[in-house]
C-alpha positions as CSV (number, residue, x, y, z in Angstrom):
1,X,-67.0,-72.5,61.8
2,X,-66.7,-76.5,61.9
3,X,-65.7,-77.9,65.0
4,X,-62.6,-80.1,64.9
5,X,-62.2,-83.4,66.1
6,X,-60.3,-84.1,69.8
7,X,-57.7,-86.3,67.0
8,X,-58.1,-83.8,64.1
9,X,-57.0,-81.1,66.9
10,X,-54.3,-82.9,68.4
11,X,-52.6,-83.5,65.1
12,X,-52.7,-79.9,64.1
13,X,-51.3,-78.5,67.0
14,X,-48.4,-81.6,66.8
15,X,-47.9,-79.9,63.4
16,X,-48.0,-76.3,64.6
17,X,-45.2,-76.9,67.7
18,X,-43.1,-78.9,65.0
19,X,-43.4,-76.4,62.6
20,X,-42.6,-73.4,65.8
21,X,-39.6,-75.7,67.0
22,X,-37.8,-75.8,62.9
23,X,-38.2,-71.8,63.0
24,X,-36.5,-71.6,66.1
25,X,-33.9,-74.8,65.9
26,X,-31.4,-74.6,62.9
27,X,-31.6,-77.8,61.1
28,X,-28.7,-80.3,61.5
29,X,-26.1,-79.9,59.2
30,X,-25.6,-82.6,56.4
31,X,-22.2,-84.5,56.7
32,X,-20.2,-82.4,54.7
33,X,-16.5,-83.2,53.1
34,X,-13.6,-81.7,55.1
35,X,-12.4,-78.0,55.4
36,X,-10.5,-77.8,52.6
37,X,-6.9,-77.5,54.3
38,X,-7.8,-80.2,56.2
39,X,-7.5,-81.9,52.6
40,X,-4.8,-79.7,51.7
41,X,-2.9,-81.1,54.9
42,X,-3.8,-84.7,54.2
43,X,-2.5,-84.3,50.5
44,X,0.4,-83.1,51.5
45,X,1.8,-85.5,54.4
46,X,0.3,-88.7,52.4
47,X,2.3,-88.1,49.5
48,X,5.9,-87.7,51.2
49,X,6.0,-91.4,52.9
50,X,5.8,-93.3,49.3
51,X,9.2,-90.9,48.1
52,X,10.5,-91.4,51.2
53,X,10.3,-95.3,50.9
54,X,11.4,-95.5,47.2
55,X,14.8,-93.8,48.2
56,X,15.0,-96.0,51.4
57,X,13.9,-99.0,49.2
58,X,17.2,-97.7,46.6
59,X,19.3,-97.4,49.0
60,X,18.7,-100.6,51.0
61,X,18.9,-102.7,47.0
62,X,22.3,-101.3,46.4
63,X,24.4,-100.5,50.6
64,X,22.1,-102.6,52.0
65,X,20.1,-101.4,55.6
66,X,23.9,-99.8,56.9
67,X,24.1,-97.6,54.1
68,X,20.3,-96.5,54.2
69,X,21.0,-95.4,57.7
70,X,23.0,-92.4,56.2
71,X,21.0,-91.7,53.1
72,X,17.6,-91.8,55.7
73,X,19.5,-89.2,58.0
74,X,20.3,-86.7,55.0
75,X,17.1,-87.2,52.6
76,X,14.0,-87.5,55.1
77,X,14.6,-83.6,56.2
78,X,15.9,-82.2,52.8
79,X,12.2,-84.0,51.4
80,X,10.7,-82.2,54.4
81,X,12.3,-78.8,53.8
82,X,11.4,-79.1,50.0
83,X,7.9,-79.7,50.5
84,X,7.7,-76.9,53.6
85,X,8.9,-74.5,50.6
86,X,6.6,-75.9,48.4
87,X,3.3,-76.1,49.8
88,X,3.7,-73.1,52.8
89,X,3.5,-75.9,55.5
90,X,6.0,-76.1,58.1
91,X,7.2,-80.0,58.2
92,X,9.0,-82.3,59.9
93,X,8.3,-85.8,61.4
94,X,7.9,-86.6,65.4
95,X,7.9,-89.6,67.9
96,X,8.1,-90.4,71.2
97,X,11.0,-92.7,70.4
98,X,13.1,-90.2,68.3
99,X,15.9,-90.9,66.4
100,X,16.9,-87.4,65.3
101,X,16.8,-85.0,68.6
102,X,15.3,-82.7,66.1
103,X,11.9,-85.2,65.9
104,X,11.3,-84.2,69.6
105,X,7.8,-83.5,69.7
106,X,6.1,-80.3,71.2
107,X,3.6,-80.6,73.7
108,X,0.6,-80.7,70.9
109,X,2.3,-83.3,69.0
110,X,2.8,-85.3,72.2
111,X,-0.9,-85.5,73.1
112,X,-1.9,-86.7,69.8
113,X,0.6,-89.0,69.2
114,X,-0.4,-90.4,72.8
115,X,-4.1,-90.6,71.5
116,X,-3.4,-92.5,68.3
117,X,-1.5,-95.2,70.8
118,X,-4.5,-94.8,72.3
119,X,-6.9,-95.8,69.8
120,X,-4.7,-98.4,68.1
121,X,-4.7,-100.0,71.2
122,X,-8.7,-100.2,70.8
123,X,-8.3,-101.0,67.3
124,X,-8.4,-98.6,64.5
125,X,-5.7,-99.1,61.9
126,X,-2.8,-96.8,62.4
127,X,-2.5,-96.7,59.0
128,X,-6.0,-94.1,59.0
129,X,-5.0,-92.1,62.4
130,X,-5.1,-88.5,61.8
131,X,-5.7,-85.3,64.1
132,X,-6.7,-81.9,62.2
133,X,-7.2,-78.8,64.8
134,X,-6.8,-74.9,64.5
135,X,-5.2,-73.9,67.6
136,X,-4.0,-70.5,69.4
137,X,0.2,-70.1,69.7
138,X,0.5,-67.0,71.2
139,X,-2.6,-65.8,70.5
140,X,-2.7,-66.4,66.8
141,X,-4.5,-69.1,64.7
142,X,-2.7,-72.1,63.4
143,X,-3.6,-74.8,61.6
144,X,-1.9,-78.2,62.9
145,X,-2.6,-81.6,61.6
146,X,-0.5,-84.8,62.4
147,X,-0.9,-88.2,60.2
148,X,0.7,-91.7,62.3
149,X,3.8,-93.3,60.2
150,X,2.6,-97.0,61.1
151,X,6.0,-99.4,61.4
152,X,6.5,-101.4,58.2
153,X,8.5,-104.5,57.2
154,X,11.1,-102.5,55.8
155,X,11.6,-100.4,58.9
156,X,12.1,-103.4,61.3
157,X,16.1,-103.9,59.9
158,X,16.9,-100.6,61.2
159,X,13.8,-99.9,63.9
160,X,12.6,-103.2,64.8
161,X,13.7,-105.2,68.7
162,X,17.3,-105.6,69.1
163,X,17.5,-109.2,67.8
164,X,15.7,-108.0,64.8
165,X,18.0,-105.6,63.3
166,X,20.2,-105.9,60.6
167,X,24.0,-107.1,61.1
168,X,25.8,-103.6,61.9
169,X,22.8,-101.4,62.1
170,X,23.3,-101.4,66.2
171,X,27.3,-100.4,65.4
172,X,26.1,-97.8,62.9
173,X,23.5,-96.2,64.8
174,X,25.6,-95.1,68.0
175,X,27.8,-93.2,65.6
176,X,24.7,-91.8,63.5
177,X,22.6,-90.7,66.1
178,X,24.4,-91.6,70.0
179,X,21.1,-90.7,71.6
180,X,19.0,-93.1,69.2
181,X,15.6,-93.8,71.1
182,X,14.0,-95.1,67.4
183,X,14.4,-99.2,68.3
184,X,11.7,-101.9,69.3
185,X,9.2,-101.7,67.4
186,X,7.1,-103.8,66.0
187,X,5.1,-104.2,62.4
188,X,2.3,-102.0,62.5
189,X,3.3,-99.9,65.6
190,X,3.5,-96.7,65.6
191,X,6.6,-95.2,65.1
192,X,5.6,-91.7,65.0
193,X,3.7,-89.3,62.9
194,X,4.0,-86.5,60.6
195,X,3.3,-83.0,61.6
196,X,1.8,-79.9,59.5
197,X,1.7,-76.6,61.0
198,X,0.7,-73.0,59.4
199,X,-0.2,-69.8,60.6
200,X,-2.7,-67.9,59.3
């Protein structure tokens, strides 16, 4: 039998450990694309804003910010109860400034909502923030994933600082919502998020 080298040796026992270590190691996985319901999730709350918006946009054209005060207050939940129907989510939008008592957010909601202040205040866009987790309510798995509504232009007639709102929005929001906490934001702020919740 030929003798081996002190270098030949050295490099086939490397080769023999590495090869030991792989069989006992699972590889890495590969970056892989989402879960799908996290895609499912992200489908769903990205394409409610944009309808949202249009109607706002309408009704702002024709009654002007006053008058999209009311149509905001009926059509932003009916758009969230037909898309909960349609898609098996339960939907609704939150904030830590609500408008609507019923945007109150849970304790979940809260904590991510307090992380994507968080990072915007470190610098990621708002308009990217996202949280996807499966968590246990009551001992049962539930899929919960919340997407940050970033303050735009439009919004700062009716949510913006008090000198920047709109003549009569102050007037007509103490008689839309008397406990309105929605005011003083700026562009780009967060204003709150929407939140996706399912059992399985």
């Amino acid at each position: 039998m030929p003798t081996l080298r002190p270098r030949t040796t050295l490099a086939l026992l490397a080769t023999l450990l590495t090869a030991a270590t792989q069989a006992q190691t699972p590889a890495a996985p590969a970056a892989s694309a989402p879960d799908a319901w996290i895609a499912e999730a992200r489908g769903v709350a990205t394409a409610i804003p944009p309808k949202l918006l249009k109607v706002l946009t309408e009704a702002i054209d024709k009654d002007g910010p006053t008058g999209a005060l009311g149509v905001c207050k009926e059509a932003a939940p009916k758009m969230a109860a037909a898309a909960s129907q349609q898609t098996g989510w339960q939907i609704r939008r939150v904030s830590q400034g609500p408008r609507n008592p019923k945007a109150v957010p849970d304790a979940w909601e809260l904590a991510v909502l307090q992380d994507f202040d968080r990072r915007t205040a470190a610098g990621e866009p708002a308009q990217t923030l996202e949280r996807a987790e499966q968590v246990l309510v009551d001992g049962r798995p539930v899929q919960r994933y919340m997407r940050a509504l970033p303050t735009q232009e439009l919004c700062i007639a009716c949510h913006g600082a008090a000198d920047k709102l709109a003549p009569g929005v102050a007037e007509r929001l103490k008689a839309l919502y008397p406990e309105d906490r929605g005011t003083g934001y700026g562009v780009g702020q967060i204003r709150g998020a929407i939140t996706l919740k399912r059992p399985l």
